[in-house]
N, C-alpha and C positions, 0 to 999 in steps of 0.2 A: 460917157462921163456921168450922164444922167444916174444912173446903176449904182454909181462908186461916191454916193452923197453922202452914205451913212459911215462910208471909211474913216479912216483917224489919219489929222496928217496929211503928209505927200500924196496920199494913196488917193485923195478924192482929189487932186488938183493935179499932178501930171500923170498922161496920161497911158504910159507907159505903165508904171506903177497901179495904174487903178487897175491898169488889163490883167497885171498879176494878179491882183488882191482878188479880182472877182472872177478872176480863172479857178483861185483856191477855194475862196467863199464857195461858188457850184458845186466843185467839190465834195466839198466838207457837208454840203448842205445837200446831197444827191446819196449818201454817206449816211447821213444821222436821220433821212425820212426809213431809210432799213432800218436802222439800230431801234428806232421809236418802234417798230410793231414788236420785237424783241421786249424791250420795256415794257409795255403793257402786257406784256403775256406775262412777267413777273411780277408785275403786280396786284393781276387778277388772282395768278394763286399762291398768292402772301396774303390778299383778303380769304379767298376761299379756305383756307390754311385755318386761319385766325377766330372765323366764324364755326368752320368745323368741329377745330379743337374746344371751342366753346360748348360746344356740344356735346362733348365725348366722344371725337371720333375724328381721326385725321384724313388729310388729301388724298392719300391714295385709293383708301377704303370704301372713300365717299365717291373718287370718282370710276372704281372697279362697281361700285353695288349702282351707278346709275350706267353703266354701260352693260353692269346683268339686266337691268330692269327694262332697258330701250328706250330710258330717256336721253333724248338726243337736245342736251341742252351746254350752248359753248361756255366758253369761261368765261367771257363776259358778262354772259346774260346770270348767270350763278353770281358773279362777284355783283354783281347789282344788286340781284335778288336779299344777297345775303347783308349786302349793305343800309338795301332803305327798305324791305321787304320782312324782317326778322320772323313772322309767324310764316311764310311760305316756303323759308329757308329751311323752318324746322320741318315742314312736311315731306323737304324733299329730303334732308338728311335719315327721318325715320322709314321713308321706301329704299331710300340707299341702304340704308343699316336690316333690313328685311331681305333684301336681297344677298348682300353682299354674306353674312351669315347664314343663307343659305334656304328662308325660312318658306322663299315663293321660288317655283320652279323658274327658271329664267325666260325672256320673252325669244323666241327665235324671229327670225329675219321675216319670216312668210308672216307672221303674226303680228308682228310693229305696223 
């Protein structure tokens, strides 16, 4: 019952009722901790997107010329970067843009 305090209702006072509410509540709530890393992966690359195109150069571009390059940097740390970072963004956009154009031979595996 302790559990079913924050329910509306019957739900936190009998307690039949609260055992459903907080069977589903787990649920729903075991449910949307997966949906939430999905989330954040879209909204890292709607910032990376957003910053990119600011650039002159979109997501895919940017992130084919940093997987020529051997930069091994997640979307997170990119959506940061590009967030509160703006002059490091641009450095990593013009190695991507060097790469991905073709301009440095690509890093191999043994070399990284």
């Amino acid at each position: 019952m302790k559990d079913a305090q924050g329910q509306w209702g019957r739900r936190s006072k009998c307690y039949q009722l609260a055992k459903q509410a907080l069977r589903q509540a787990w649920r729903y709530s075991w449910a949307d901790r997966r949906q939430k890393k999905g989330e954040f992966r879209r909204l890292w690359i709607a910032r990376i997107s957003a910053a990119a195109h600011m650039r002159g150069m979109n997501y895919s571009r940017l992130v084919n010329g940093l997987k020529k390059g051997g930069v091994k940097l997640n979307r997170k740390v990119l959506a940061d970067v590009a967030l509160c970072d703006p002059k490091t963004f641009d450095s990593i956009v013009k190695l991507a843009r060097t790469y991905a154009e073709g301009q440095l031979a690509p890093v191999s595996a043994t070399q990284a």
